[in-house]
C-alpha positions as a Markdown table, in Angstrom:
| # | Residue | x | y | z |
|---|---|---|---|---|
| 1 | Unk | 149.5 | 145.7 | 106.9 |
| 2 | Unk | 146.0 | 143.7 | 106.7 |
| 3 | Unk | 146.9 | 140.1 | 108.5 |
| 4 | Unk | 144.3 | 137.3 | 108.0 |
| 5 | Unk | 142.0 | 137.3 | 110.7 |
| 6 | Unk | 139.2 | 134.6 | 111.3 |
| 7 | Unk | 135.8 | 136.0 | 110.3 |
| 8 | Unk | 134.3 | 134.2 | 113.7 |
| 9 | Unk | 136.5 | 135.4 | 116.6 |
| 10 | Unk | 138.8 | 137.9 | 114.9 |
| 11 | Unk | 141.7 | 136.0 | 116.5 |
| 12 | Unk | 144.5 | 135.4 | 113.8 |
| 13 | Unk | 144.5 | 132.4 | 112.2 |
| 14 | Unk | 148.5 | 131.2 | 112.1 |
| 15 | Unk | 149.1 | 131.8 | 115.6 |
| 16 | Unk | 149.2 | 129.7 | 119.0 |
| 17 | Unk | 146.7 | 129.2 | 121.4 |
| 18 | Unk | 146.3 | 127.3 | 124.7 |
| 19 | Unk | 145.4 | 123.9 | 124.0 |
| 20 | Unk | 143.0 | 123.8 | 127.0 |
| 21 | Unk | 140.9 | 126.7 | 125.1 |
| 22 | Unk | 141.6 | 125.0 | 122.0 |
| 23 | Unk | 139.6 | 122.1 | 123.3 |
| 24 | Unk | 137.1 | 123.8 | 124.6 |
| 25 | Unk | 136.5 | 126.0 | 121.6 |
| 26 | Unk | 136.0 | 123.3 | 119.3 |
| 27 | Unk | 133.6 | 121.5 | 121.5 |
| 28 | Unk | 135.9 | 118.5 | 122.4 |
| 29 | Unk | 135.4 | 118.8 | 126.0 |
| 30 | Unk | 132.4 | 121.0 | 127.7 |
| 31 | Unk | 134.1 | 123.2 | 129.6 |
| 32 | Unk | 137.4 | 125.1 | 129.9 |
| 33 | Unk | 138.3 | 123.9 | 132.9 |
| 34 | Unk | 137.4 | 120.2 | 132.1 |
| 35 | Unk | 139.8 | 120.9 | 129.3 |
| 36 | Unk | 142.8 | 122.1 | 131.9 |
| 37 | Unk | 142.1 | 119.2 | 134.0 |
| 38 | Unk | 142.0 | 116.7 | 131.3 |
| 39 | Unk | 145.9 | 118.2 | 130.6 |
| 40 | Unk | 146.8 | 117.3 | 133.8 |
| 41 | Unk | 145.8 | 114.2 | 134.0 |
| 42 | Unk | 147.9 | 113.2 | 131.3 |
| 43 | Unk | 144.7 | 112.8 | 128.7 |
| 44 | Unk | 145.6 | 115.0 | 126.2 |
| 45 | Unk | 148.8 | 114.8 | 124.0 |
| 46 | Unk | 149.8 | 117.3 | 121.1 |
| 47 | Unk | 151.9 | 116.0 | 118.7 |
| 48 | Unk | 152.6 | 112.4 | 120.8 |
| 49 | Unk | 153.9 | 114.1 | 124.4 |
| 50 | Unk | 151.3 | 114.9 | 126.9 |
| 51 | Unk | 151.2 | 118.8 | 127.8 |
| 52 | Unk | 150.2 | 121.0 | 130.2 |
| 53 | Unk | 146.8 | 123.6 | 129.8 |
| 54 | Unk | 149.0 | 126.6 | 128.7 |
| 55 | Unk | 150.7 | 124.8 | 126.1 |
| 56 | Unk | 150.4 | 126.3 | 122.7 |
| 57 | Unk | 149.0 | 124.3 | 119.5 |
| 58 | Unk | 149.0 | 126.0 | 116.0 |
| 59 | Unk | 147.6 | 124.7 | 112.8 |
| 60 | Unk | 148.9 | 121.3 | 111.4 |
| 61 | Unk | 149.5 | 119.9 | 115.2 |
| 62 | Unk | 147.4 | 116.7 | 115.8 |
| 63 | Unk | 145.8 | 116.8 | 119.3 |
| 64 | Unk | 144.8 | 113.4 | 121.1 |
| 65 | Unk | 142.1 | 113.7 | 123.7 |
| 66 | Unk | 141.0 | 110.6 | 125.6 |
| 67 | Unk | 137.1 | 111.4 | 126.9 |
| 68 | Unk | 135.6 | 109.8 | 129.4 |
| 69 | Unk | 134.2 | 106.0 | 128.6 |
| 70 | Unk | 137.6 | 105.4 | 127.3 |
| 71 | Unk | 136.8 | 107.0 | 123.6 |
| 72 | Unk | 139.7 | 108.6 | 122.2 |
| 73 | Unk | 139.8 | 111.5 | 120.2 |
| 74 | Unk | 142.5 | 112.4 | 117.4 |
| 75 | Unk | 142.6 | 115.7 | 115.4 |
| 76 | Unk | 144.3 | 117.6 | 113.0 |
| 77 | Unk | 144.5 | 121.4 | 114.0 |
| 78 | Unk | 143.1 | 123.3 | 110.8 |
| 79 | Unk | 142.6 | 127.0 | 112.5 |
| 80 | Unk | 143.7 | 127.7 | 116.2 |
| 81 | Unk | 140.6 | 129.6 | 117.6 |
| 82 | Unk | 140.4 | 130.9 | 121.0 |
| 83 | Unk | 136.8 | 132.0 | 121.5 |
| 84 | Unk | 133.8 | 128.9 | 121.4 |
| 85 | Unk | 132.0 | 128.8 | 118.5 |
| 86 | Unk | 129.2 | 127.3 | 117.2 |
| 87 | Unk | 129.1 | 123.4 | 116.4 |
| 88 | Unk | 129.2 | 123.8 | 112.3 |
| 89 | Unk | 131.8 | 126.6 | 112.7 |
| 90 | Unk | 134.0 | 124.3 | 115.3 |
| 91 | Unk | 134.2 | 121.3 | 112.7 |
| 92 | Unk | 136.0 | 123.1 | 110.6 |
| 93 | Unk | 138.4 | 124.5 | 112.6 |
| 94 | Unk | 139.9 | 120.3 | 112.3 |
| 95 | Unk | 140.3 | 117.2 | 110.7 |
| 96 | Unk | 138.6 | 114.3 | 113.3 |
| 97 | Unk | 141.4 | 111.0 | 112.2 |
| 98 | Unk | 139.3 | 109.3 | 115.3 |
| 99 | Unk | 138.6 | 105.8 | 115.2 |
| 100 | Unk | 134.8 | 104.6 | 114.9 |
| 101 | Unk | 133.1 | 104.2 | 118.6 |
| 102 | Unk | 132.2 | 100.7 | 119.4 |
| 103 | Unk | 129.5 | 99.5 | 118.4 |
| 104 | Unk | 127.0 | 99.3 | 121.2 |
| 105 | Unk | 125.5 | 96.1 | 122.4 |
| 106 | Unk | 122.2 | 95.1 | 121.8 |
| 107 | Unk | 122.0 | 93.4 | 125.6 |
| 108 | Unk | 117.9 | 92.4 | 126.8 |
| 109 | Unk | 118.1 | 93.9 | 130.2 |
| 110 | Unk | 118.2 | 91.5 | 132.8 |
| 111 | Unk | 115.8 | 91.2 | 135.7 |
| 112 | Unk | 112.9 | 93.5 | 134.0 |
| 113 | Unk | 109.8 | 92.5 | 135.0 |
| 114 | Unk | 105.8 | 93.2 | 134.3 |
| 115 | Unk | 104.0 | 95.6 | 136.6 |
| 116 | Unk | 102.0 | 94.3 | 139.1 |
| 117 | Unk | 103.6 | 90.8 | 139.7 |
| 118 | Unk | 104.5 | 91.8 | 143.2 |
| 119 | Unk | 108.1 | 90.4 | 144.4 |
| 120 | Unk | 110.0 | 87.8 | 142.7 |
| 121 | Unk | 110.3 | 84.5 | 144.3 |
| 122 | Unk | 113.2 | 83.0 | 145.4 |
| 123 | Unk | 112.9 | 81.0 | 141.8 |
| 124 | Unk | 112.6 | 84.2 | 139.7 |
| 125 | Unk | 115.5 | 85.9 | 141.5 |
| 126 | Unk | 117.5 | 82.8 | 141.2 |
| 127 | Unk | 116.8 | 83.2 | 137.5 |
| 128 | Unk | 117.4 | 87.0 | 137.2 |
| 129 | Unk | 121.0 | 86.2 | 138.9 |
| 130 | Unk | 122.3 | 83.4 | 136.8 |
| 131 | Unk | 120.5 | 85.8 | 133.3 |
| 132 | Unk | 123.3 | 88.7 | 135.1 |
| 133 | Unk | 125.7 | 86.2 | 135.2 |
| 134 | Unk | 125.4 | 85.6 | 131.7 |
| 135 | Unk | 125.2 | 88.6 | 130.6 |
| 136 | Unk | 128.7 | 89.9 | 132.0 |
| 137 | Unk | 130.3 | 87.3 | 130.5 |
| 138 | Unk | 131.4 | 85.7 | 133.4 |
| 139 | Unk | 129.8 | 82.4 | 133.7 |
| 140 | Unk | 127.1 | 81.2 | 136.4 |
| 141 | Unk | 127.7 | 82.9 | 139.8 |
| 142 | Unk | 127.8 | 79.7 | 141.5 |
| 143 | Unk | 130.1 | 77.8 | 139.0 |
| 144 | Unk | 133.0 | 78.0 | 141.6 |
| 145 | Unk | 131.2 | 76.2 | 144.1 |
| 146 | Unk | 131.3 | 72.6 | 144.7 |
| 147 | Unk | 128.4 | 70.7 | 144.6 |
| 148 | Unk | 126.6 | 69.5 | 147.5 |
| 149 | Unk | 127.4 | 65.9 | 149.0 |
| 150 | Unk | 123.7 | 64.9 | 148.4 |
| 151 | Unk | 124.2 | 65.8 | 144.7 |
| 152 | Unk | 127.5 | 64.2 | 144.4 |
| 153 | Unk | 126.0 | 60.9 | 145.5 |
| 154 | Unk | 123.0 | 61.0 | 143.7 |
| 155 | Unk | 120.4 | 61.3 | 147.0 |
């Protein structure tokens, strides 16, 4: 009786395997045991319910894995593998269904300045705050504050 067996890790190919390994084996998370706490904490779901580490996937399952910076990841299981692998081997072993990461901002950092100005003045770090300020979106720092009495009568 000759079963299929992968040609990578000689593990079979229509069986289960631990989704923590899973996700480690096809490079999803770094390490095996980032995989087993990512279970616990509820960030990985198989098939829609959130699982536990020894929790078995097997091909055709689809396998959510939110990574840290609030990406998520969605996959098909192709080929349950229980050994790492390589990076070309690993992409085969799914189908990646995962949305397109943002699109990073294109943000002039704030407060950069040439070398050998010395300090900023209190001007320049005036400016830097209210260019922060713009920057996270959140209006001038001192928009909150009233105005002084000598501005509000015109002195």
């Amino acid at each position: 009786m000759a079963s299929e067996t992968s040609p990578h890790t000689g593990e079979p190919d229509g069986g289960s395997v631990r989704v923590d390994s899973w996700i480690w084996s096809v490079r999803l998370v770094k390490t095996r045991s980032a995989g087993a706490a990512a279970c616990k904490g509820g960030h990985v779901r198989v098939n829609g319910e959130r699982v536990k580490p020894a929790y078995g996937v097997k091909p055709g399952d689809e396998v959510r894995v939110r990574q840290p910076g609030g990406r998520e990841r969605v996959v098909i299981v192709k080929r349950a593998i229980r050994k790492r692998v390589g990076a070309p081997v690993a992409v085969e072993c799914y189908v990646d269904n995962s949305p397109p990461p943002p699109p990073r901002e294109a943000v002039a950092p704030a407060g950069v300045r040439d070398r050998g100005t010395g300090r900023p003045t209190k001007r320049d770090r005036r400016d830097m705050d209210r260019l922060r300020a713009l920057n996270s979106r959140r209006g001038p720092a001192n928009s909150a504050r009233p105005p002084f009495e000598d501005e509000a009568e015109g002195r």
